[in-house]
Each structure stands twice: as structure tokens, then as C-alpha cells.
N, C-alpha and C positions, 0 to 999 in steps of 0.2 A: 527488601522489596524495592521495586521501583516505584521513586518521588514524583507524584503526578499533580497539574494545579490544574482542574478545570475554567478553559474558559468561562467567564462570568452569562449567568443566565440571558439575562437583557441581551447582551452585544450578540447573543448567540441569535435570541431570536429577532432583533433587526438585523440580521443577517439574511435569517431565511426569510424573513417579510419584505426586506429587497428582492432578493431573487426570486420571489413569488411576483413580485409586480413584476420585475422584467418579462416574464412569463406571459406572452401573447398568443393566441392563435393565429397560424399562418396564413389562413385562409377565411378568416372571418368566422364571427360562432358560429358555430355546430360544423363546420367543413374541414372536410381532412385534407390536412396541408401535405406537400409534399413536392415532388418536380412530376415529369411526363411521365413517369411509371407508376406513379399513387402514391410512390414510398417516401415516407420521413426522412430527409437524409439529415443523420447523427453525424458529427464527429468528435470524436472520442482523442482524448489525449496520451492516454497509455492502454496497455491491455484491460487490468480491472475497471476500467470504466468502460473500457469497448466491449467488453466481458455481458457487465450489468444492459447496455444497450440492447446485443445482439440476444440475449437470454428474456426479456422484457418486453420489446420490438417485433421480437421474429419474422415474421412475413411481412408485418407492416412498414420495417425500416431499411433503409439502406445504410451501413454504419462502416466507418473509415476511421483508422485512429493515425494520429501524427507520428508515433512511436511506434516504426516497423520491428520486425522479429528479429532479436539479435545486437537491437539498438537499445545501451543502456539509457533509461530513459532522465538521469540528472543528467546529463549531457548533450540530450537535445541540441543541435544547430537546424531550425526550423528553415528549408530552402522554399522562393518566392512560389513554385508550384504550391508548395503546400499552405503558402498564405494565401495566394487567390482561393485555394478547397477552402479554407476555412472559414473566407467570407461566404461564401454561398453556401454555406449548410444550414438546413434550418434550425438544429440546434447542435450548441457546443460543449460539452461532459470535458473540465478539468477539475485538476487539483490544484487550488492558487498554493505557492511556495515549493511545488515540490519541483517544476520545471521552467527557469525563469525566464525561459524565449516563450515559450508557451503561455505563459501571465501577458510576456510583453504584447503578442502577435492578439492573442485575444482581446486586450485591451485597444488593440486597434483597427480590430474584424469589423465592426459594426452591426456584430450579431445581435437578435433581439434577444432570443432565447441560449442565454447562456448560463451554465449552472454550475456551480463552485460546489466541488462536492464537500470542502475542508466546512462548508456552511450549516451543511448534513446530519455531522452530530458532532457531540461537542469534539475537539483538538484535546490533547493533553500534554503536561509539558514532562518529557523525562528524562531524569538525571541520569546519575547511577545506581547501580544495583542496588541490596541491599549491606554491600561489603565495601564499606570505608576504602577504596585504594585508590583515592585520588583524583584532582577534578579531571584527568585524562580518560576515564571509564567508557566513557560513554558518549565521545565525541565522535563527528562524522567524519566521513572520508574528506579529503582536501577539494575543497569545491563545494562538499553538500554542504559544509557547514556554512560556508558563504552564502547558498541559496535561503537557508534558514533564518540568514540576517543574525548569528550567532557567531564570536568569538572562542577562539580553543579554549573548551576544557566548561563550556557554559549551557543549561542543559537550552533545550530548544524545544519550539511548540512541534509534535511526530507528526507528520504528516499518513504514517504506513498505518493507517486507519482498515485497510483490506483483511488486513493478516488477524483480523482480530472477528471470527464470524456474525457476531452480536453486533458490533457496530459497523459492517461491515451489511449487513441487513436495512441497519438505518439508510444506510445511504442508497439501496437500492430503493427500498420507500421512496424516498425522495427523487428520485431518476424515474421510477414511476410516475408520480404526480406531476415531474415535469413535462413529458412525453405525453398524459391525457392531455395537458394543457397547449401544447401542441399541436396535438392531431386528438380534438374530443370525437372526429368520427369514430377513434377507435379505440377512446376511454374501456370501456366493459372491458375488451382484452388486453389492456395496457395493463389494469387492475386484476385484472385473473393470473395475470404471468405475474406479478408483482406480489402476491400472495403464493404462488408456489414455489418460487424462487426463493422466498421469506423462511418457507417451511423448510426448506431444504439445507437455507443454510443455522436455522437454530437445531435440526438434528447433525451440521455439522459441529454446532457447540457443545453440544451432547457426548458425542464422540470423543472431541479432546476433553472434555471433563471428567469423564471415566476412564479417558485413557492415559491421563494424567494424575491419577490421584494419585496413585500410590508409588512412588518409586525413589528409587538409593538416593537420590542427589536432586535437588530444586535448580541448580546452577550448570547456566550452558556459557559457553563461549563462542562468540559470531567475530567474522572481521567485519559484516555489517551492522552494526546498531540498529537494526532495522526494524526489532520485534518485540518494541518494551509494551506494544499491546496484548500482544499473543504472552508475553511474560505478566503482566498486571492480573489479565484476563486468568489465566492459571495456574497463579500463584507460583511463579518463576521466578529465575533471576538470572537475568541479562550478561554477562560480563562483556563490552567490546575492544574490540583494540584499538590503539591509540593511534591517530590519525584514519585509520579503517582505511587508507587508499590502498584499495588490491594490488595494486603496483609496488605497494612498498613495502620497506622492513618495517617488523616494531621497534621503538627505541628497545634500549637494554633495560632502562628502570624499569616500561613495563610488562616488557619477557620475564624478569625476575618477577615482578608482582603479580603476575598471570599464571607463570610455576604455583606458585604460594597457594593461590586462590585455586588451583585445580589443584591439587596435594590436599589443601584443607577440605575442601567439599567432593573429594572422589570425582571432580570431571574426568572425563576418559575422552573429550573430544572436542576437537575445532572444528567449527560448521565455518564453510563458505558457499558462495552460491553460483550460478550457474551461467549469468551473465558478464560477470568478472571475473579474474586471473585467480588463481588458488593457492599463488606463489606466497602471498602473506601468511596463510594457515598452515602450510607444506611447512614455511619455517619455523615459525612457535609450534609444531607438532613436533619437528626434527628436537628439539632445543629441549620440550618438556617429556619429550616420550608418549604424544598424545596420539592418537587417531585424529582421520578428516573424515568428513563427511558435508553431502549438500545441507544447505537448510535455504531455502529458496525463497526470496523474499515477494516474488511473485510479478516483477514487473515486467513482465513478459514473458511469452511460451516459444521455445523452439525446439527442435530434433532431439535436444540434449536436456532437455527437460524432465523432470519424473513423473509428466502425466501430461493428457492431451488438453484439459485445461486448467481453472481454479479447484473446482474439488479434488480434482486426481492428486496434483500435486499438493494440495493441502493436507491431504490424505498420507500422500509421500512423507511431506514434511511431519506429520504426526507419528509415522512408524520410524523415522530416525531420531526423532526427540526421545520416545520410549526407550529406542534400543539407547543412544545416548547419555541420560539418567534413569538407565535401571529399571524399567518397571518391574513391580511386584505383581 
């Protein structure tokens, strides 16, 4: 299973108890802030946070995220149009660590209302799987690891808090309560979409609980490291490749340790995903005799996607996990 260390309670909550003070209304109490059309304008950092806006918001917000379709979003280069947007927006929806121009730009927005979603609920820190092969298991691609302020081969606090529906709910709570704080003209319906959206996504954890229970093999393989929540969460196990840059080969040590590891636990498949190159999984499939398949880490939606938004492809990504390890 994957090694998790919850951030410590306290730090957790002066965290959210900052970001709650930061938390003003735009327009003075009780007045719905906004520019000359009424609407709140959000700006969102990637799609699941512009996701939770626009699902939350709906008529009342106008929402913009820095991470267009098609743009992997560790790689953000934030251009100066989109830093003037981001001063003027009345509130800003990131994820500190996962985009590090995005930390930087926000840090120097002068937004009042800006909301860290990693504050949301707790971070976890995860290793490798549950199979001894080595501190290379479960290291990021060339780049993420750097963002994570982590060394090769060291586990790192996950940021992909999305992919996991239960805590992936927390944080929309939260992006609720930011948004009445906001605009409390239109608290009641900030709160009403925030409880249905709630419900919606614990019958998505519902889903992967049943539709996970039973099957051949616990053990998948990603070139992303990206889903040791969705793995924690249902009792998975992670395997990723060493270095994870979609660009590149795996070493040989761990091509052969990765045979090993799908031989011993019956993997039938390498997942990659939709926004990177497939060239990494194409070749430890050629090498093991595996299948490829998506497994969509979800940072964004486009043409080639498996669904038009979060749930679709959540959904997607849960009938190739099945088919992937076997359900019964």
C-alpha cells in the first residue's frame, strides 16, 4: 500500500484560518461583489478548480482559468496578459506546489480573496507502493519533482487531491465557503450548489468502491505518479515509472523491475494519459508484453479526452481500471 504522512492537524488548520481571514467581501457586507455584469469574476488555475467554480458559481460567476485546454499544467509559463487577468479578479482558486509560476504570479497579484486549495484538506505524503522496488517507484516526471521541492527517488507531499472524490468534495466545501464570502448576496445559492455537487461527487465514491472491490490484481502501472490518492482511497497500488517524463525512456533497472512487478501481480497494463506523449508506456508495453491504456489524471479536458468533463472521465477512468485489474 501506499506510505502516507498526514500533514499535522494544527498547521492544517492555521492554514485554513489564514485563508479564511484573507477572505473579504468585495463589496462591503451583505453586497454582491462583482464587475459591471453582477458576476463574481473567479480565476481558477487549472481545470479542477475552474471545474468546482463554474459548478458552484453558475450564473453568478464569470470564471477564467490560467491553464488553457491542451496546456499541461506543471509547465505553466504564465504570459503578462494573464498576469494583469489575475490581478483583477475578485477571487483566485490555486493549488500552491503544483504550478510554480502560478504560486509566483499569485504571490504578486495583490488579490485579497485568494484560496489555496492544498489548505482544503489535509496533503499526504506518498511513497511507493506497497512492493519494495526501490526508492525510484514513485518519483515525478523531470520537472514535477522540482516543483514538489523533492529529490529523486524521495516521496513528496501529492498535490492530485482531485482524483480522489472524498477529498476532492472537501475542497469543493471549501471553494464554497469562499465564494459566499465573497459575494454573500448570493451565499444561499453558493451553499445549495455546494451541497449538490457534494452529493454528487460521494455517490462518485460510491461507484469506485463497488466497482473496485473485487478484482484479479490491486496493482496498476502509470507513467504518471499521479493517483496515490485514488490508490490509498481504494485500496490500490500504484506502480510509476522512474523518472515519469512522457518524453522519455525508462531506465533498464527499472523496465526489468517493472516486468517483475507485472508478472508477479498479473498487471495486463500501462496507463498513460491524455495530455502527454504515450511514447514512455508504448515502450515498457513493447518490452513487457503489456497493453496501454488512458488513465487520465484530469488536468484538463480536451477533444481527446474520455468525457466532456470531471465525472465523465472519472467514470472513464473507473471502467479502465476495472477492465485493467480484472474485476469480478
Amino acid at each position: 500500500m501506499n506510505v502516507r504522512r498526514l500533514i499535522p492537524a494544527a498547521a492544517l488548520a492555521g492554514a485554513v484560518a489564514l485563508g479564511a481571514t484573507a477572505l473579504t467581501a468585495c463589496g462591503g457586507a451583505g453586497a454582491t461583489a462583482g464587475g459591471a455584469d453582477g458576476k463574481l469574476d473567479v480565476m481558477a488555475s487549472f481545470y479542477p478548480l475552474q471545474f468546482l467554480a463554474e459548478r458552484i458559481g453558475k450564473d453568478h460567476v464569470k470564471v477564467d482559468t490560467l491553464t488553457k485546454p491542451g496546456v499541461e499544467p506543471h509547465d505553466l509559463e504564465i504570459t503578462p496578459k494573464q498576469t494583469g487577468r489575475l490581478g483583477e479578479a475578485d477571487v483566485v482558486l490555486y493549488l500552491k506546489s503544483l504550478q510554480p509560476a502560478v504560486d509566483k504570479a499569485v504571490a504578486q497579484s495583490g488579490v485579497k480573496n485568494i484560496v489555496d486549495a492544498a489548505t482544503l484538506t489535509p496533503l499526504e505524503v506518498h511513497g511507493t507502493s506497497g512492493h519494495d522496488h526501490g526508492a525510484d517507484a514513485d518519483h515525478p516526471e523531470e520537472g514535477h519533482g522540482d516543483e514538489h521541492g523533492h529529490s529523486h527517488g524521495e516521496a513528496a507531499e501529492d498535490p492530485h487531491v482531485w482524483l480522489d472524490p472524498v477529498k476532492y468534495a472537501e475542497v469543493a466545501k471549501g471553494v464554497g465557503a469562499a465564494l459566499e464570502k465573497a459575494d454573500p448576496g448570493h451565499a444561499a445559492d453558493y451553499r445549495k450548489n455546494t451541497e449538490e455537487l457534494v452529493a454528487r461527487l460521494t455517490a462518485l465514491n460510491t461507484e469506485f468502491e463497488d466497482g473496485l472491490k473485487n478484482t484479479a490484481t490491486r496493482t496498476f502501472i502509470t507513467t504518471h505518479a499521479a493517483f496515490g490518492y485514488l490508490a490509498e482511497r481504494y485500496g490500490l497500488d500504484q506502480e510509476g515509472i522512474s523518472g515519469v517524463d512522457p518524453e522519455s525512456e525508462p531506465s533498464p533497472a527499472r523496465m526489468k523491475d517493472l516486468q517483475a512487478v507485472a508478472k508477479k501481480e498479473n498487471v495486463s497494463t500501462v496507463f498513460f494519459e491524455t495530455l502527454a506523449s504515450d511514447k514512455t508506456a508504448k515502450s515498457l508495453a513493447s518490452d513487457t508484453g503489456l497493453k496501454t491504456d488512458v488513465l487520465d489524471p484530469l488536468e484538463g479536458i480536451t477533444d481527446k479526452s474520455q468525457g466532456a468533463d470531471y465525472f465523465e472521465v472519472m467514470r472513464s477512468n473507473l471502467k479502465n481500471l476495472q477492465k485493467a485489474l480484472g474485476t469480478k
